[in-house]
N, C-alpha and C positions, 0 to 999 in steps of 0.2 A: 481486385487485386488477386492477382494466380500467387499462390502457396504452393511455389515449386523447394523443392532440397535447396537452391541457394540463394530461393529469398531468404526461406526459414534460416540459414544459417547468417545469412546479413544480419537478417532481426534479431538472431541472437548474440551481433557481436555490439550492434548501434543499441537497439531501444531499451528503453528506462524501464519496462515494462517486463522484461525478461531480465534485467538487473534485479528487479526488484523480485521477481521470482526464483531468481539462484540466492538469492540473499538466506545468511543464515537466520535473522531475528524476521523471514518473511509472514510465518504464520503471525507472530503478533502484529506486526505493520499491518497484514491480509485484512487481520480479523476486528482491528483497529479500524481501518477505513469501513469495513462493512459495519461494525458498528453506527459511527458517526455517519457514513453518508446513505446508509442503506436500512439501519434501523431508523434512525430520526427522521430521514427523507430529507435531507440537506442536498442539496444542487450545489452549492458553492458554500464557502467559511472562511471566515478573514485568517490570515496566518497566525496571528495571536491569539484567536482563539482554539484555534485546530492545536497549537505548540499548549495551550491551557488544559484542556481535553487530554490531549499525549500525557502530558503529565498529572494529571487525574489520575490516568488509567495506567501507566507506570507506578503510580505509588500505590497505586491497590495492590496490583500484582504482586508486589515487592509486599505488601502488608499481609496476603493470603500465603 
């Protein structure tokens, strides 16, 4: 895939991926997924658990 000016600007109007990085709450999302799928070595995680985990690690935060 060429990375010309107006792919880069499609990608940044479509993908989820640069949503996710304009995002204001991105660094804890970021650093959330690196956690769970980068420290644990998780490939995949059912959705109630990933939403269990989130809220784990919101209420800490909230608690620190």
């Amino acid at each position: 895939m060429e990375l010309d000016y107006d792919r880069l600007v499609a990608l940044r109007k479509q993908s989820a991926a640069w949503r996710l990085l304009k995002a204001d709450n991105a660094a804890l999302m970021l650093s959330f997924f690196n956690k769970v799928f980068v420290g644990q070595g998780a490939r995949s995680i059912a959705g109630a658990e990933l939403v269990e985990r989130l809220d784990d690690e919101l209420f800490a935060l909230n608690e620190g």
